[in-house]
Residue, then its C-alpha position, 0 to 999 in steps of 0.5 A: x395976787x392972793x386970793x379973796x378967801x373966806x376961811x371959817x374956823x371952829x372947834x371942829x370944823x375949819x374950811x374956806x371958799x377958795x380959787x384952786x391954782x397952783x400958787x395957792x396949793x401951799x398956803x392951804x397945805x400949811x394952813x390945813x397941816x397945821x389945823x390937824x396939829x391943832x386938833x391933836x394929829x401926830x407926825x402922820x396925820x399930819x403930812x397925810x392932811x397935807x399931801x391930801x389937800x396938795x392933791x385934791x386941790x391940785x386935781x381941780x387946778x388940773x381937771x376943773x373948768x371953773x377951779x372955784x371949790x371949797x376946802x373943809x375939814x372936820x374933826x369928828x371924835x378922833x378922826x379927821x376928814x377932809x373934803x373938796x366941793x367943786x362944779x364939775x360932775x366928772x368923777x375921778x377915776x382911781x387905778x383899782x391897782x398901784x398904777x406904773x410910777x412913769x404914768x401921766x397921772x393916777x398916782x396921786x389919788x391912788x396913793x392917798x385912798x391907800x394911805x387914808x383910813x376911808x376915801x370917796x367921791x360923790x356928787x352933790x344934792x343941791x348943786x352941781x358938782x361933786x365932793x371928793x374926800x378923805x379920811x384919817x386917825x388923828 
């Protein structure tokens, strides 16, 4: 069963209220793929965007007790960034170095802070949760 989904488009901004699960992680790899090709992303930025949102999202599936989050990208002059809310206030922890390739996990948002051209994660201001992020030249 999908799920309900609102998905706001605009110019700049593309995003939707989303159920993190495993089933939903491709549709919205396609969807957020193509809004990078849109919006004028080579080759690159593209599967970056994708590969992003593949591991952001697979993180709440993972890692978040209510996998409710919102995915949103923004185009801001010639870059994009991409941004996950969701409730829990556990941090992720990134491997300060390349962590080993038979690890349990860490390897994805390692990987992704070291191909992106910015990455962060922070809590929210007005309710609990946090935003995690990256960024890229489009």
């Amino acid at each position: 069963m999908r799920n309900p989904v609102q998905v706001a488009y605009l110019n700049n901004v593309y995003g939707g209220s989303l159920i993190a699960c495993a089933v939903e992680v491709e549709r919205w790899r396609a969807a957020s793929g193509s809004v990078a090709l849109r919006w004028g992303g080579g080759r690159d930025t593209v599967e970056l965007v994708r590969l992003g949102v593949s591991e952001l999202l697979g993180n709440v599936a993972k890692h978040v007790e209510n996998p409710r989050c919102y995915l949103r990208m923004a185009r801001i002059g010639a870059e994009v960034t991409v941004q996950v809310f969701d409730r829990s206030v556990r941090m992720p922890v990134l491997a300060q170095q390349a962590p080993g390739w038979d690890a349990e996990s860490g390897r994805g948002l390692w990987m992704l802070r070291e191909m992106a051209d910015g990455f962060g994660c922070e809590r929210t201001l007005r309710c609990v949760g946090k935003i995690v992020w990256f960024r890229c030249a489009l």
